[in-house]
N, C-alpha and C positions, 0 to 999 in steps of 0.2 A: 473579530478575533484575529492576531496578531500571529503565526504559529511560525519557529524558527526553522531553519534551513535541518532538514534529517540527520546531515552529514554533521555538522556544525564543526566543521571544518576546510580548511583549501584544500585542495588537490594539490599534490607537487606539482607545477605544472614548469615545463621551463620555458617554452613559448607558450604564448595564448592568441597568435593572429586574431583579425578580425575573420577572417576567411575560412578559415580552415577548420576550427573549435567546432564551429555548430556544424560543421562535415562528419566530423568524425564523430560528434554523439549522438546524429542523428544513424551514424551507419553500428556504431555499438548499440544503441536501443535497440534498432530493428533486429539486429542479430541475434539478440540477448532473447527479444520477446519470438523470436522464432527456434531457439536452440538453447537456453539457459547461459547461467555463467560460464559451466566446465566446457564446453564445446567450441565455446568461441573464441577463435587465436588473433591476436593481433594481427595475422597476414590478411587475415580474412576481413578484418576490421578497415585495416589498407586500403584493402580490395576497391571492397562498397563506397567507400568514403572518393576513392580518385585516386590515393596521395603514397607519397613511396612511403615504404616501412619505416625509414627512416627519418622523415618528417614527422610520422606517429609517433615514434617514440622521443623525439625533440619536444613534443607535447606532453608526452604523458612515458616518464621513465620505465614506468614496470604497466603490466594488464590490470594490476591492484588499482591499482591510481584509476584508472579508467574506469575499472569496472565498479569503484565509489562511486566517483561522480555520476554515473548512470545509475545508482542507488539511487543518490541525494537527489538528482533534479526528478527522477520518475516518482520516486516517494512523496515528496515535494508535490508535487500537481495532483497524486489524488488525493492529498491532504487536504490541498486546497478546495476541492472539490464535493467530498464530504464535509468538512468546515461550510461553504457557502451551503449548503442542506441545511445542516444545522443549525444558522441562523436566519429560517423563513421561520414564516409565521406560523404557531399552532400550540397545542401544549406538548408539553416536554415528550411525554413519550409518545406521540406523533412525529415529535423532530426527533428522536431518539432513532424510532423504528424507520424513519425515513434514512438517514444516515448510516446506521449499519447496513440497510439494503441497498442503499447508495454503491458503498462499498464491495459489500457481497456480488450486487450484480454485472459492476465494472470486471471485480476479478473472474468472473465465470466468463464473461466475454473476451475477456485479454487472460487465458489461463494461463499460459507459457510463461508470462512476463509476470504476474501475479504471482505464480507459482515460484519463481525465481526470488521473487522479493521475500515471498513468505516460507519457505519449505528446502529450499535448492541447498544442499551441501555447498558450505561458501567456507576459503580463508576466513582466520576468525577476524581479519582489518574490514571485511567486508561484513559480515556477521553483526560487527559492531556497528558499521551506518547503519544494519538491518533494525537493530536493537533502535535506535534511534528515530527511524519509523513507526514502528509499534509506540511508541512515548509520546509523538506527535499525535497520533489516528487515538490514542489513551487520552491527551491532554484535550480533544474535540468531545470522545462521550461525556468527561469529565463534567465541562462546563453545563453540559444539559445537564445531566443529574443534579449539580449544584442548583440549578433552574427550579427543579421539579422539587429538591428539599423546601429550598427556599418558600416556593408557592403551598407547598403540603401537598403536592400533588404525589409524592412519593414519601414513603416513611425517613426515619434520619439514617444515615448510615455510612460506610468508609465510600465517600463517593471516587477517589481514587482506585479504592481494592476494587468498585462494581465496574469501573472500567474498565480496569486491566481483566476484569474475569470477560466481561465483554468480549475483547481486544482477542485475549485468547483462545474461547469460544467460536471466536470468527474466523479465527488460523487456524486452528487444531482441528476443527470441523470440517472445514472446507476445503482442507489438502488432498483429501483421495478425488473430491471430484474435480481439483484442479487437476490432478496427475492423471485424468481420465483423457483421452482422445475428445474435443470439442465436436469431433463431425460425427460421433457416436448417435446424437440427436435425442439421446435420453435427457426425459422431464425430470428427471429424479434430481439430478444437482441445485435446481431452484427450488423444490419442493423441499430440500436438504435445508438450504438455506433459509427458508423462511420458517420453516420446525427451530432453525437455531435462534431467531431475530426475534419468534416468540417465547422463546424460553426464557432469554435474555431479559424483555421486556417483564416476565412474569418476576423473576427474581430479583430487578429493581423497584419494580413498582408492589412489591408484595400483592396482586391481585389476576385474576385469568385473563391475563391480559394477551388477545390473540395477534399476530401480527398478519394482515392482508398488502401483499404486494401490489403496486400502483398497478394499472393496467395500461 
């Protein structure tokens, strides 16, 4: 499975060294997934990175610009990453319930940056790579259900609309215990998640279909 870039667009960018690019998104990731979008200012960005502000912004005109491209490439890798889940071996909603918890559990371990992707008041130029995300991580459940019609293994249905209910299920659900403090050490956010992974499962597959998380 072939899945397009989240952004599906360039960056403005007016340089793009060989040098210096993966400096700076490597120091806006780590920012972002430590403080969200609102907090993090391009001085700061600078900072981390080595490079005078004004090399940053040679790169990347406005924080907009920037803080896409750390959309699109972070969106980007756990797409990819859910996708290769979802095409190991098993029946569909094995791979189904394997990938949404793919997902689920990545974001409980990276909340801040999860959180940021999924929930974070963002400009709406960034909203909209966001948007683009969720379509990606939709067009992945997608294909498995298409899997499971196909074999009978699930009944016929809008295999798009059961993604997107998926898709949103997974965000809409899992936003308070992203927004939770990680060092809380409460079991309850995985136990959240996996009540949602089987609910999910029940209402594509029409059957009580439970979900048990790998160990």
């Amino acid at each position: 499975m072939t899945l397009p870039s989240p952004s599906g667009r360039k960056p403005r960018l007016r340089i793009r060294g060989p040098d210096k690019y993966p400096l700076i998104l490597k120091a806006a990731r780590d920012l972002v997934a430590a403080h969200g979008f609102r907090d993090v200012q391009m001085s700061s960005i600078a900072d981390a990175a080595g490079i005078a502000i004004g090399t940053l912004y040679r790169y990347f005109p406005a924080k907009s610009d920037l803080m896409i491209e750390v959309v699109s490439l972070t969106a980007q890798r756990e797409v990819d990453v859910v996708a290769s889940v979802a095409r190991e071996q098993g029946t569909a909603a094995q791979r189904l319930g394997a990938a949404a918890w793919t997902f689920a559990n990545r974001a409980l371990r990276g909340r801040r940056m999860a959180y940021a992707l999924v929930a974070e008041p963002v400009e709406p130029e960034i909203e909209a790579a966001r948007l683009k995300y969720h379509r990606a991580l939709a067009g992945v459940f997608t294909a498995i259900i298409e899997d499971g019609v196909r074999s009978g293994e699930f009944p016929r249905q809008n295999e798009r609309g059961s993604a997107a209910c998926i898709v949103g299920c997974l965000f809409e659900g899992l936003v308070n215990p992203l927004s939770t403090d990680s060092s809380s050490g409460e079991p309850g956010p995985t136990e959240h998640a996996i009540e949602i992974i089987s609910f999910c499962l029940r209402g594509v597959s029409g059957g009580p279909l439970v979900f048990a998380a790998p160990q």
